[in-house]
C-alpha positions as CSV (number, residue, x, y, z in Angstrom):
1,X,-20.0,4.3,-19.9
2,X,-19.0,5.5,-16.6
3,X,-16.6,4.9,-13.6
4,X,-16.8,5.6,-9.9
5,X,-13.6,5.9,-8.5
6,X,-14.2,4.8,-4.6
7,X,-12.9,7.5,-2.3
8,X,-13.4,7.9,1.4
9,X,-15.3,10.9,3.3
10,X,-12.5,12.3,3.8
11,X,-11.5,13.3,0.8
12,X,-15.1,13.3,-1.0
13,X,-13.8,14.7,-4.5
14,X,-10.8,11.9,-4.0
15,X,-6.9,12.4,-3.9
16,X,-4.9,14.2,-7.1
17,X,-4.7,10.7,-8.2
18,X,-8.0,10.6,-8.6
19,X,-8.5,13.9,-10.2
20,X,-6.1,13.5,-12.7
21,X,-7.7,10.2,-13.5
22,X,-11.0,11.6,-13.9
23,X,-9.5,14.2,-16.4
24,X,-7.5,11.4,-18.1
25,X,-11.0,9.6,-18.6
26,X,-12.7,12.7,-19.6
27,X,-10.5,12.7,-23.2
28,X,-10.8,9.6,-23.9
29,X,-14.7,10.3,-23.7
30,X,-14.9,7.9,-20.6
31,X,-17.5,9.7,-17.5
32,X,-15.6,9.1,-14.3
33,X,-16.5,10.7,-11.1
34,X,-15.2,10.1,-7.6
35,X,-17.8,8.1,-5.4
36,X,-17.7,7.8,-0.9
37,X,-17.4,4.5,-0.7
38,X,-19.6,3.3,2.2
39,X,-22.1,6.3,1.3
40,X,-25.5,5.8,-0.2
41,X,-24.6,5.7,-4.0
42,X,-26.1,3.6,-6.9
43,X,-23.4,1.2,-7.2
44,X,-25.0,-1.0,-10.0
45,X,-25.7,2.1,-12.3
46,X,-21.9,2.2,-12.8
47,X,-20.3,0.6,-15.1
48,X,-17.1,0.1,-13.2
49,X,-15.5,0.8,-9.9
50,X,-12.1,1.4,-9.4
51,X,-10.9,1.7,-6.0
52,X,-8.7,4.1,-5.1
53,X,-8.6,6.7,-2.2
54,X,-10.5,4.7,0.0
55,X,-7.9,5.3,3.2
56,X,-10.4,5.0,6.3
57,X,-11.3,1.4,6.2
58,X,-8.8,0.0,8.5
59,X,-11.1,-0.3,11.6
60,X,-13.5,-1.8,9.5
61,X,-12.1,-3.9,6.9
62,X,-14.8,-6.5,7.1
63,X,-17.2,-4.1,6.2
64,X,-15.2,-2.8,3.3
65,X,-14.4,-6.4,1.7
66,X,-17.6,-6.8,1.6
67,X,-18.8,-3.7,0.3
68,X,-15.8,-5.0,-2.3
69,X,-17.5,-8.1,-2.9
70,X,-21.0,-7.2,-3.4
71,X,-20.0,-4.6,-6.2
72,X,-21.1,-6.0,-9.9
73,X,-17.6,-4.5,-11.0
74,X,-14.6,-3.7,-9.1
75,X,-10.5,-3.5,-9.6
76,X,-8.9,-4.3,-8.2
77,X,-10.7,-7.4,-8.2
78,X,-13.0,-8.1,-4.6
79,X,-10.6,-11.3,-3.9
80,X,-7.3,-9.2,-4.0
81,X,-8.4,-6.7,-1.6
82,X,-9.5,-9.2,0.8
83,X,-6.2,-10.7,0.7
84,X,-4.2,-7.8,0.4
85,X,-5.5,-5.4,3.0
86,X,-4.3,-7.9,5.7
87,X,-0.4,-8.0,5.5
88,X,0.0,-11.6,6.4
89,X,-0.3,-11.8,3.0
90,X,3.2,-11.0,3.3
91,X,3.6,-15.0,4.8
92,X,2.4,-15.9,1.1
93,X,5.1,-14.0,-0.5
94,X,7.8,-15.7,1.8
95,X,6.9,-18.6,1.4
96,X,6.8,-18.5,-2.6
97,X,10.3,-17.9,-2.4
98,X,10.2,-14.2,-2.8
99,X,12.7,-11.6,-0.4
100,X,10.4,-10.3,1.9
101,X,11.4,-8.0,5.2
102,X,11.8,-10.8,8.1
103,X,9.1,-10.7,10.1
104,X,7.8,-11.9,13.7
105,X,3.9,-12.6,13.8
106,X,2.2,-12.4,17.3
107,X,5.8,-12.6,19.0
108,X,5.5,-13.3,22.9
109,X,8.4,-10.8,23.3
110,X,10.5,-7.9,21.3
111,X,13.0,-9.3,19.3
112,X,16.5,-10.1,21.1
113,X,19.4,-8.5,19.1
114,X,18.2,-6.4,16.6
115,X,19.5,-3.3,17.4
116,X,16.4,-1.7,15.8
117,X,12.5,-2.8,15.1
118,X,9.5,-1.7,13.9
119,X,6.5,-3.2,15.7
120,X,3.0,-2.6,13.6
121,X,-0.7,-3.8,13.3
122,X,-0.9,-6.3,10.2
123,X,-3.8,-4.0,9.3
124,X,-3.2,-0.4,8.7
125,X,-2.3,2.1,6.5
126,X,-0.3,5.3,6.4
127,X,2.2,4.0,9.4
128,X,-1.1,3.7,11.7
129,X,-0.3,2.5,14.8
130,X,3.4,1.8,14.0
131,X,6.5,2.7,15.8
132,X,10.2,2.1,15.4
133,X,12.0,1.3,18.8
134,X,15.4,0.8,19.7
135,X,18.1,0.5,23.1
136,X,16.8,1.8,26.3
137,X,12.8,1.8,25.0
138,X,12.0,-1.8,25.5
139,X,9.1,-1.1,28.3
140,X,7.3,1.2,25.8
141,X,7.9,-1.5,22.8
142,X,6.0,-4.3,25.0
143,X,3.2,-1.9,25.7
144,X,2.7,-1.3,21.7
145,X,3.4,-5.2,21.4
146,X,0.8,-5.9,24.0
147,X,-1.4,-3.4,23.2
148,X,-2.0,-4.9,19.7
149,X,-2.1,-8.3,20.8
150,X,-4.8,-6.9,23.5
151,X,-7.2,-5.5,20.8
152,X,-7.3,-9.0,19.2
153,X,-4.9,-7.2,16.3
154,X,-2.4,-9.0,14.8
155,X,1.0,-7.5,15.4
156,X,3.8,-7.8,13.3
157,X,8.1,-6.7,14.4
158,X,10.4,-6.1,11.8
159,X,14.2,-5.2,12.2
160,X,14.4,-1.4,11.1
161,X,16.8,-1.7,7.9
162,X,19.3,1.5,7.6
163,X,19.0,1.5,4.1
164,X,15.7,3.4,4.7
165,X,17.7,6.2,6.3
166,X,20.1,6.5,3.1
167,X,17.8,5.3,0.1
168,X,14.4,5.0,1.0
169,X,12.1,3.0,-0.5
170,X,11.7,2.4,-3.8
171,X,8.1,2.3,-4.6
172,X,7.5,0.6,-8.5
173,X,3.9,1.5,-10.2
174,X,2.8,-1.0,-12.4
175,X,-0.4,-0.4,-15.2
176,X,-1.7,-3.4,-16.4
177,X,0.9,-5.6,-15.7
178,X,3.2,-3.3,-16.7
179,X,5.7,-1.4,-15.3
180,X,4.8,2.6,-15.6
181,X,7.1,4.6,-13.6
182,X,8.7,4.6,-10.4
183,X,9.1,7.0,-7.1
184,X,11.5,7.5,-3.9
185,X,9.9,7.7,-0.6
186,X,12.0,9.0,2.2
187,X,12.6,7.9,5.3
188,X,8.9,6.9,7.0
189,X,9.6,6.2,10.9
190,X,11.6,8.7,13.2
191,X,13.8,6.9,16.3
192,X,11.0,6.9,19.4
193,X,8.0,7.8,16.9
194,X,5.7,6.0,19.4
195,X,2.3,4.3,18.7
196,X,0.8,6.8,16.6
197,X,3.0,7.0,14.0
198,X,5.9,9.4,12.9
199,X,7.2,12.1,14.5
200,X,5.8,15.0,12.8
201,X,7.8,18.3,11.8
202,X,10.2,16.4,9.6
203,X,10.5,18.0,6.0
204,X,12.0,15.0,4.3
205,X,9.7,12.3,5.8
206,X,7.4,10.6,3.6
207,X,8.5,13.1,0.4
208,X,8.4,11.5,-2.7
209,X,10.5,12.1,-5.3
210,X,11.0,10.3,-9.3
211,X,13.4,7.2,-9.4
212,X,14.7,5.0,-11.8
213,X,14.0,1.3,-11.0
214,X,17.3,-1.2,-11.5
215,X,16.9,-4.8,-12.8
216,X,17.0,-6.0,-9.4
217,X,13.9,-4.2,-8.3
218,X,11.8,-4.5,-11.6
219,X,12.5,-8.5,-11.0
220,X,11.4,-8.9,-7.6
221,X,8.7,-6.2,-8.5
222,X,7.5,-8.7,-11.4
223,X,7.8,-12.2,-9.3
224,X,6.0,-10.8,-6.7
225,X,3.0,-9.7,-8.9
226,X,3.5,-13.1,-10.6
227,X,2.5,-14.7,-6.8
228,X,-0.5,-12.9,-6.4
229,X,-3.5,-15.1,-6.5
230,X,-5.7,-13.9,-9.1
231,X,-3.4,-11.1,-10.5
232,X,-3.9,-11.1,-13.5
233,X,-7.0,-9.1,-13.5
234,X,-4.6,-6.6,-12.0
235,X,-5.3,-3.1,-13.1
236,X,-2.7,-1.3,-10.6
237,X,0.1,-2.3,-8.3
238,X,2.4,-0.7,-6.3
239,X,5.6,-2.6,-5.3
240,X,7.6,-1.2,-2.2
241,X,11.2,-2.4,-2.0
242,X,14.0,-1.2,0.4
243,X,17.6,-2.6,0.4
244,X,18.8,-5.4,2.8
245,X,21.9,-5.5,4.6
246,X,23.5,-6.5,1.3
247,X,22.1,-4.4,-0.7
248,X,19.6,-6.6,-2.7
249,X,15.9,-5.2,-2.7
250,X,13.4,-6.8,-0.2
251,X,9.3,-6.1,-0.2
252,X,8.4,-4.0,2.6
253,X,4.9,-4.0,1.2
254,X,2.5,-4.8,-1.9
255,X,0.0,-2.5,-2.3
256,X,-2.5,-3.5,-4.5
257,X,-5.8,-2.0,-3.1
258,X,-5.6,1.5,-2.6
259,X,-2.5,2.6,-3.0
260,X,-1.0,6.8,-4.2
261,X,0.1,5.9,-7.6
262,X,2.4,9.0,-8.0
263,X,1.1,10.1,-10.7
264,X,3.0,13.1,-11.1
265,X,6.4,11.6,-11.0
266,X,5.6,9.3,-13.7
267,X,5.0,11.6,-17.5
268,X,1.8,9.9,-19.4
269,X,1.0,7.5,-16.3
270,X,-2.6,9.1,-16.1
271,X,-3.3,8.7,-19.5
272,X,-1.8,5.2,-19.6
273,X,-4.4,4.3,-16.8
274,X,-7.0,6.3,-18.0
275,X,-6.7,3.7,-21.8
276,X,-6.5,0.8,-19.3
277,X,-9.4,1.8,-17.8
278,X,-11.1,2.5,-21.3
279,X,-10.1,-0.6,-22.6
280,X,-11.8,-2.8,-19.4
281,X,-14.7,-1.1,-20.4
């Protein structure tokens, strides 16, 4: 039996995720072996695809669903990443009564009174095209508005929630269905980060760290795997939460497609995945 885990050209022997996965397989006497997605590979010889490090489809996400949806095999399931690589799956969320960041979609305008926004393409990864703005930068905040809207992309504005400065983002891995382990992201977006993304030179941006997850988290975590359609062929999810103004947790994003798993911040998580895997077999 044998697994390709989908990577991108990029990163053609896929991210330490996937290497540790690979290993993971390779004692419980499962072949695994990273694959290039959109390359010229023998995708019915495998016995299963799991995507994973597949982080340059953005500009050509039709082409990817589809390459999704023609594959024998696949988990996450082909109808998950369609939905989920577009964030207005976030609309879904809201409206099944989960806490989800407020959001503006295809506003004519910035946002009056919120101090602080984050304006961002509902398709991207990795802070892609995403800015945070604030006082004094609201000419530069309607030409990233109107930029996106100009490219036929759908733009989304959030108000910038402190809590990222002081507790980051909680990021909650789940294996299965079940919670695994948990990480700490710090702070993502830098005041005046402009369209391409963060300002870079910061040590603590983006860093990663263990966490514990409280009750709080691990519920909204499980409702909102609950409200996926079709999750329960999940094999992975990753559940982002940052605190609101009161404190409770909000989804900043569900990441169900091809997200880092932190492997290393969670003891036994590769293996764990690597039995899951062995098990779909």
């Amino acid at each position: 039996m044998t697994v390709a885990f989908a990577t991108c050209s990029l990163l053609p022997e896929g991210s330490d995720d996937v290497q540790a996965l690979i290993a993971a397989c390779a004692a419980l006497g499962v072949g695994a072996e990273p694959v290039v997605w959109d390359g010229d590979a023998d995708w019915p010889a495998y016995d299963l695809v799991v995507v994973r490090s597949t982080w340059d489809y953005t500009s050509r996400r039709e082409a990817f669903t589809a390459w999704a949806q023609s594959l024998p095999r696949v988990l996450n399931p082909a109808g998950i990443i369609r939905w989920n690589t577009d964030k207005r799956y976030l609309r879904d969320l809201a409206a099944a009564g989960l806490p989800v960041v407020p959001t503006l979609w295809d506003p004519d305008d910035i946002p009056a009174g919120w101090p602080e926004y984050v304006i961002k393409p509902a398709v991207s990864i990795g802070s892609g095209d995403t800015a945070r703005w604030g006082p004094g930068e609201e000419d530069a905040a309607r030409a990233h508005l109107r930029s996106l809207r100009e490219a036929g992309r759908t733009a989304m504005v959030q108000p910038y929630l402190s809590a990222v400065d002081t507790a980051g983002e909680t990021a909650l891995v789940f294996c299965d269905g079940e919670f695994s382990h948990a990480g700490r992201k710090a702070r993502i977006l830098t005041a005046g980060a402009g369209i391409e993304g963060p300002v870079r030179g910061d040590s603590a941006r983006g860093r990663v760290t263990a966490a514990t997850a409280t009750g709080a988290e691990l519920d909204v975590a499980e409702r909102a795997l609950a409200a996926v359609p079709g999750g329960g062929d999940l094999l992975y999810a990753r559940v982002d939460l940052v605190p609101g103004p009161d404190g409770a947790p909000l989804i900043i994003e569900l990441e169900l497609t091809e997200p880092n798993l932190y492997l290393q911040h969670g003891p036994g998580s590769a293996g764990r995945f690597a039995e899951a895997i062995a098990a779909r077999l």
